[in-house]
mmCIF file of the C-alpha atoms, coordinates in Angstrom:
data_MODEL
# 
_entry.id   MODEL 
# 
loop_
_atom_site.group_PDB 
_atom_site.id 
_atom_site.type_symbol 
_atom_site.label_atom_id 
_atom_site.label_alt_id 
_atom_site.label_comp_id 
_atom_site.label_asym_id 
_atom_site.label_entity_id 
_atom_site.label_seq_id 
_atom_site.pdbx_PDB_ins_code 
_atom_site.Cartn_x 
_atom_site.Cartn_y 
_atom_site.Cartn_z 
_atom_site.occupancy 
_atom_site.B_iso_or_equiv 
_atom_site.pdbx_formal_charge 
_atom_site.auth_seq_id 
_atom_site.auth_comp_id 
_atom_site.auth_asym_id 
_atom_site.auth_atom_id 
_atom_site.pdbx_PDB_model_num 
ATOM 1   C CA . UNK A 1 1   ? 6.177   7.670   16.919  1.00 0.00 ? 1   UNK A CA 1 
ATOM 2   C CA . UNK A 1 2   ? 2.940   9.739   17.865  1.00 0.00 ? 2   UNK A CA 1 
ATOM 3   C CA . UNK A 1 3   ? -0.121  7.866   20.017  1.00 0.00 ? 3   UNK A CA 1 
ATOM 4   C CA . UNK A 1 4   ? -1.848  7.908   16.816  1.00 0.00 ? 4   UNK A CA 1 
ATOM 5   C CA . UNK A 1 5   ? 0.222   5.070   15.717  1.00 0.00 ? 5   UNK A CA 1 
ATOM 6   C CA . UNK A 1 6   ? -2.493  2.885   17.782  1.00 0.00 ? 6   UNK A CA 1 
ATOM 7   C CA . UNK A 1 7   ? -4.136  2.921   15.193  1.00 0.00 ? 7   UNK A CA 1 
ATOM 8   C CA . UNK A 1 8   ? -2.254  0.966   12.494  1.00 0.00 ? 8   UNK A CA 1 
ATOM 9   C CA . UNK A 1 9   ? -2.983  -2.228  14.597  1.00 0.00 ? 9   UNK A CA 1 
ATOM 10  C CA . UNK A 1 10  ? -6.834  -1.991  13.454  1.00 0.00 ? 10  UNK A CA 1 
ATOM 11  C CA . UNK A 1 11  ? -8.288  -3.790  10.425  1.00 0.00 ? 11  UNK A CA 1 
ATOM 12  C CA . UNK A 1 12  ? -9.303  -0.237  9.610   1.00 0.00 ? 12  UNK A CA 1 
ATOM 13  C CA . UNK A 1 13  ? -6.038  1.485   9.079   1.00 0.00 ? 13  UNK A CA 1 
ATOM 14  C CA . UNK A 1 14  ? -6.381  5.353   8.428   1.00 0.00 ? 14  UNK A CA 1 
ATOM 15  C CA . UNK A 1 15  ? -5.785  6.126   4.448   1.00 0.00 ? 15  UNK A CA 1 
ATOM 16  C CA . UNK A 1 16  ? -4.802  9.400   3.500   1.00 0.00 ? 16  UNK A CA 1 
ATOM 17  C CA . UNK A 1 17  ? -6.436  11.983  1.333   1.00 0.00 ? 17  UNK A CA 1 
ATOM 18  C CA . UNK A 1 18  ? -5.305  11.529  -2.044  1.00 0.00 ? 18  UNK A CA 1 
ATOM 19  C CA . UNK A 1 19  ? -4.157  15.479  -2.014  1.00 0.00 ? 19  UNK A CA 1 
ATOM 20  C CA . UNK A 1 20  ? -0.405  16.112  -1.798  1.00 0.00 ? 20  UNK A CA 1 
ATOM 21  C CA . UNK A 1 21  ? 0.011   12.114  -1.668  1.00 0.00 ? 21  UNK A CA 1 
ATOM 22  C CA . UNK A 1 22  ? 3.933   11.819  -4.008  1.00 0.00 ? 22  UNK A CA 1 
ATOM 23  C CA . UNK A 1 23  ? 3.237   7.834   -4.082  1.00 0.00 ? 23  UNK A CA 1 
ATOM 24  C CA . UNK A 1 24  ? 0.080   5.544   -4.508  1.00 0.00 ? 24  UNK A CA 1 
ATOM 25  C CA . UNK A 1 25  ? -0.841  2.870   -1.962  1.00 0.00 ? 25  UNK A CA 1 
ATOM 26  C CA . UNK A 1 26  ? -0.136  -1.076  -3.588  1.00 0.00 ? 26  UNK A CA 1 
ATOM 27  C CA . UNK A 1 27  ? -1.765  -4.197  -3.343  1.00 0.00 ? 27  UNK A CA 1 
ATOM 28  C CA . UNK A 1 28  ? 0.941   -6.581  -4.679  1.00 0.00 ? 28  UNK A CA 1 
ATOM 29  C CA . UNK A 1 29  ? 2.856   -9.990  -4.645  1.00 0.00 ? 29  UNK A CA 1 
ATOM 30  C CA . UNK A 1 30  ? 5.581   -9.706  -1.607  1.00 0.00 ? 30  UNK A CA 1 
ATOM 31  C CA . UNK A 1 31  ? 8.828   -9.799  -2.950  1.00 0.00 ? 31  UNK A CA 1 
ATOM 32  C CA . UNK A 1 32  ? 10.695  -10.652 -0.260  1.00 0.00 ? 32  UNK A CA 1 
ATOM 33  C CA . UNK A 1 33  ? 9.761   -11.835 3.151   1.00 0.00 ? 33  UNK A CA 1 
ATOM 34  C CA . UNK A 1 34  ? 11.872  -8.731  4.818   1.00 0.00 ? 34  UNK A CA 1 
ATOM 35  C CA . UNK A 1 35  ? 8.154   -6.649  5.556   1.00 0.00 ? 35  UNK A CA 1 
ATOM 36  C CA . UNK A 1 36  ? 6.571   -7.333  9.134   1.00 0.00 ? 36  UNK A CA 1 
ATOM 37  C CA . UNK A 1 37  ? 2.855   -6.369  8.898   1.00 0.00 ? 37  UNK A CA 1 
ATOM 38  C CA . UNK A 1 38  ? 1.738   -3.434  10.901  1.00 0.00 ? 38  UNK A CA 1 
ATOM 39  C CA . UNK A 1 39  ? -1.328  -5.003  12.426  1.00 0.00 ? 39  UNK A CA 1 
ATOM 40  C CA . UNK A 1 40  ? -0.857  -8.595  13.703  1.00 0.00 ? 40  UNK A CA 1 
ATOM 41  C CA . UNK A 1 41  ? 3.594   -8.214  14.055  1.00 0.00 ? 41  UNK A CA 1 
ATOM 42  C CA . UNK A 1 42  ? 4.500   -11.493 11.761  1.00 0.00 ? 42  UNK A CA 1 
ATOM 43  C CA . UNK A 1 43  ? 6.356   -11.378 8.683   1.00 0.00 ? 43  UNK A CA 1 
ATOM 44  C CA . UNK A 1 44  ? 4.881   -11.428 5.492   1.00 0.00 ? 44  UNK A CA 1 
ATOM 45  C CA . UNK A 1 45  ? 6.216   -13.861 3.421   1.00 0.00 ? 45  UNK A CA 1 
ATOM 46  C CA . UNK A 1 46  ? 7.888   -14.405 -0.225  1.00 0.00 ? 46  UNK A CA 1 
ATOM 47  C CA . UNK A 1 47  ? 4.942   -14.489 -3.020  1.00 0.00 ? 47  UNK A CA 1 
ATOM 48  C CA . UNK A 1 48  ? 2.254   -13.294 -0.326  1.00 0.00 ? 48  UNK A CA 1 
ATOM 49  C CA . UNK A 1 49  ? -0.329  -10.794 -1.313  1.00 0.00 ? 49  UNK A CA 1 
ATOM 50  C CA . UNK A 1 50  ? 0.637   -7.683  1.012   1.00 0.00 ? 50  UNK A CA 1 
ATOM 51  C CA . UNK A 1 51  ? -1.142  -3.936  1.154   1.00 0.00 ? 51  UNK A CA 1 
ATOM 52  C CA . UNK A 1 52  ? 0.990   -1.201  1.411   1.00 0.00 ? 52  UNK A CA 1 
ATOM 53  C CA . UNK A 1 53  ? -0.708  2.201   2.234   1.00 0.00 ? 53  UNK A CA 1 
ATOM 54  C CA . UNK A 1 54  ? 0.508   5.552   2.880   1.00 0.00 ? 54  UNK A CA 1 
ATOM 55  C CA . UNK A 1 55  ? 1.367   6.897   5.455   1.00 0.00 ? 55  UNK A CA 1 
ATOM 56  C CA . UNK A 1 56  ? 3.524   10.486  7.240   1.00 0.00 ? 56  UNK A CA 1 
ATOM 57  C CA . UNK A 1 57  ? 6.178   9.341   9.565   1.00 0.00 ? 57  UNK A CA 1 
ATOM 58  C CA . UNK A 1 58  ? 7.136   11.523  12.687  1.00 0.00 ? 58  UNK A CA 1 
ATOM 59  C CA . UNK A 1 59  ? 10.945  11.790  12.277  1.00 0.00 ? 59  UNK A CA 1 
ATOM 60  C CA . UNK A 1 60  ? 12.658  14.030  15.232  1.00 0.00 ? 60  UNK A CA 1 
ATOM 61  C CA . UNK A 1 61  ? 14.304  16.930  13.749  1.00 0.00 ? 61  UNK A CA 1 
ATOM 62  C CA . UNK A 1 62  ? 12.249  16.843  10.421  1.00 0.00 ? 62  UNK A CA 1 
ATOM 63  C CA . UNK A 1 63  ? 10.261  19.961  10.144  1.00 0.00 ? 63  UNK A CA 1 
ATOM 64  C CA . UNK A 1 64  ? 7.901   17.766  7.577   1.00 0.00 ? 64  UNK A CA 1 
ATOM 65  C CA . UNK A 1 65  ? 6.230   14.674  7.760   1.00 0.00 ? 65  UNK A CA 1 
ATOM 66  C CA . UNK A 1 66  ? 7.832   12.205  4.964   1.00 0.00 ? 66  UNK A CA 1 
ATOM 67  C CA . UNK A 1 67  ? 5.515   9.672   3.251   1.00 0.00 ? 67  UNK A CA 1 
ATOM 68  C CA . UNK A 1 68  ? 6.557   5.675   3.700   1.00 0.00 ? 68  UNK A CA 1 
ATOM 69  C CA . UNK A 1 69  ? 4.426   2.808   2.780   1.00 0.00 ? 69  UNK A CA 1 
ATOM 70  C CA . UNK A 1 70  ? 3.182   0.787   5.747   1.00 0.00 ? 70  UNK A CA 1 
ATOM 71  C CA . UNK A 1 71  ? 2.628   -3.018  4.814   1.00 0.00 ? 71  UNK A CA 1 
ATOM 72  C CA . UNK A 1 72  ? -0.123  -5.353  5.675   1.00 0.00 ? 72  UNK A CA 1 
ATOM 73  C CA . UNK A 1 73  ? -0.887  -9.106  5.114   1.00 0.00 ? 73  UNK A CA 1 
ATOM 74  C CA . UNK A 1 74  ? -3.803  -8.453  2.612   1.00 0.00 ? 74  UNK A CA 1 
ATOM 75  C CA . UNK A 1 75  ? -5.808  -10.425 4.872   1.00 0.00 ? 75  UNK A CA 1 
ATOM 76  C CA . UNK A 1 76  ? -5.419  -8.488  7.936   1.00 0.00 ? 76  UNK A CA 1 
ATOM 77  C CA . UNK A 1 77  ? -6.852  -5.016  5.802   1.00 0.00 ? 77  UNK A CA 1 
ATOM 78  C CA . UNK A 1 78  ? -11.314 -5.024  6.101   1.00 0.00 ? 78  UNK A CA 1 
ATOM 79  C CA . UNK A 1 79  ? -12.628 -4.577  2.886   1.00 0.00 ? 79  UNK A CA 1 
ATOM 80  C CA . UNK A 1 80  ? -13.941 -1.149  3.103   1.00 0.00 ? 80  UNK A CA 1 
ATOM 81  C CA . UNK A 1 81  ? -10.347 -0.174  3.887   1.00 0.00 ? 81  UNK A CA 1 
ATOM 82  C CA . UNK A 1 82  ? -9.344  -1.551  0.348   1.00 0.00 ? 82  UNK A CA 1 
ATOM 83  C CA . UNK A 1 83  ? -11.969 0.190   -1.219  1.00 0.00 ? 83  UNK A CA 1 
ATOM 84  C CA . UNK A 1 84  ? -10.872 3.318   -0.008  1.00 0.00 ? 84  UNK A CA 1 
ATOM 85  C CA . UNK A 1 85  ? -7.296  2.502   -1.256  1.00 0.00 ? 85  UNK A CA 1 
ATOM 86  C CA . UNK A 1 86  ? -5.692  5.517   -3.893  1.00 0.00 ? 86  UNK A CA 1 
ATOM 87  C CA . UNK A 1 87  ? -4.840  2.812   -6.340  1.00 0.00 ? 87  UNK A CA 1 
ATOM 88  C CA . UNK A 1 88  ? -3.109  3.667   -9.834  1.00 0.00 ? 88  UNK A CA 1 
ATOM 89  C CA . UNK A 1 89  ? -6.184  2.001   -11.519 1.00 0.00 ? 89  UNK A CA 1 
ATOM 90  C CA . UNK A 1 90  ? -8.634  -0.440  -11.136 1.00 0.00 ? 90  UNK A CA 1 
ATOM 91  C CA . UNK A 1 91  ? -6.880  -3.490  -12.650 1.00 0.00 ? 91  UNK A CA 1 
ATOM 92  C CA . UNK A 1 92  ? -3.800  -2.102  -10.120 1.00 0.00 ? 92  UNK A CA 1 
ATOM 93  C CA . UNK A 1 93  ? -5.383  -4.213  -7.173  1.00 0.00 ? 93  UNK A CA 1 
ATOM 94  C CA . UNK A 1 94  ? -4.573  -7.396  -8.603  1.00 0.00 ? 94  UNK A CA 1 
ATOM 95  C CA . UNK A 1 95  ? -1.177  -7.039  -7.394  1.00 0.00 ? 95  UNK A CA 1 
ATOM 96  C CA . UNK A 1 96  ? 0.387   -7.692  -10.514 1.00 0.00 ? 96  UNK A CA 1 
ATOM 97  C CA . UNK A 1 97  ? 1.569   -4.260  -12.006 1.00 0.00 ? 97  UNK A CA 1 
ATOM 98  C CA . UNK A 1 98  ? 3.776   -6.788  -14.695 1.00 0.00 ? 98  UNK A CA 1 
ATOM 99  C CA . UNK A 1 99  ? 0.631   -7.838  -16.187 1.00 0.00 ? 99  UNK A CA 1 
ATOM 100 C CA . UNK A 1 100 ? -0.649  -4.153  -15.996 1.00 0.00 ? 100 UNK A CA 1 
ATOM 101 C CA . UNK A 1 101 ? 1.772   -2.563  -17.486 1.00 0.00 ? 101 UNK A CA 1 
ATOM 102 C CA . UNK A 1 102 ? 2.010   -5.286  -20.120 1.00 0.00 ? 102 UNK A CA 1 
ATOM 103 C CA . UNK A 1 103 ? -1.704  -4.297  -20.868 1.00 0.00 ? 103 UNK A CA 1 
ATOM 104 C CA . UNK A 1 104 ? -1.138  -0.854  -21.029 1.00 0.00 ? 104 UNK A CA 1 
ATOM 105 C CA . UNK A 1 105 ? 1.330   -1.716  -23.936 1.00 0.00 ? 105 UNK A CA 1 
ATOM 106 C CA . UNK A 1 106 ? -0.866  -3.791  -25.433 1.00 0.00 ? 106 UNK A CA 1 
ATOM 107 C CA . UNK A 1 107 ? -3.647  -0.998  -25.648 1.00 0.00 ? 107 UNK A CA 1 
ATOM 108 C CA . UNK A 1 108 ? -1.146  1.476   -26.826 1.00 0.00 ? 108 UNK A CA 1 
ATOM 109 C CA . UNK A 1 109 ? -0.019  -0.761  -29.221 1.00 0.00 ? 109 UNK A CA 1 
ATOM 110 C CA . UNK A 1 110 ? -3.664  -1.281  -30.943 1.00 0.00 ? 110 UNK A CA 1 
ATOM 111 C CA . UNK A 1 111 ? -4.116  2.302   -31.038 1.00 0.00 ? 111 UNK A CA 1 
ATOM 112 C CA . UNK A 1 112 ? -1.088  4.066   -32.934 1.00 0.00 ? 112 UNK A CA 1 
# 
């Protein structure tokens, strides 16, 4: 990893520009307890709100930088961080993209 990894440990974790992102960052239900939280080391357990944000990994011998989610307890994120998160939509950050997408099939529903 590059020095710049430092600063994953902060509260304040750097988010990407939303330009030439492939995947969205999450704020969702854990569903295992296999993630380790990139700021304070301990796992993150079963049914436990967790962030995930963006970020480009270093690999050796890659000439690119791939995307990977990096996870957080939700708790260890500020909240200007999670403002600044590139979220699907707004109703996205309640962690439960089941009930989203259930909503968005709802709306559809009403309107054809």
């Amino acid at each position: 990893m590059s020095s710049s990894s430092s600063g994953w440990k902060s509260a304040n974790p750097p988010v990407s520009p939303q330009k030439g992102r492939r995947v969205r960052d999450k704020i969702e239900t854990s569903p295992s307890s296999r993630a380790k939280c990139q700021r304070c080391d301990q796992k993150i357990a079963k049914g436990e709100e967790r962030v995930g944000i963006q970020a480009k990994v270093e690999v050796e011998g890659l000439k690119f930088q791939p995307w990977q989610l990096k996870y957080y307890h939700a708790h260890c994120v500020s909240e200007g961080t999670t403002r600044k998160l590139f979220l699907e939509d707004s109703t996205a950050a309640t962690g439960n993209n089941a009930t989203v997408k259930k909503e968005k099939k709802a709306a559809a529903k009403k309107t054809a």
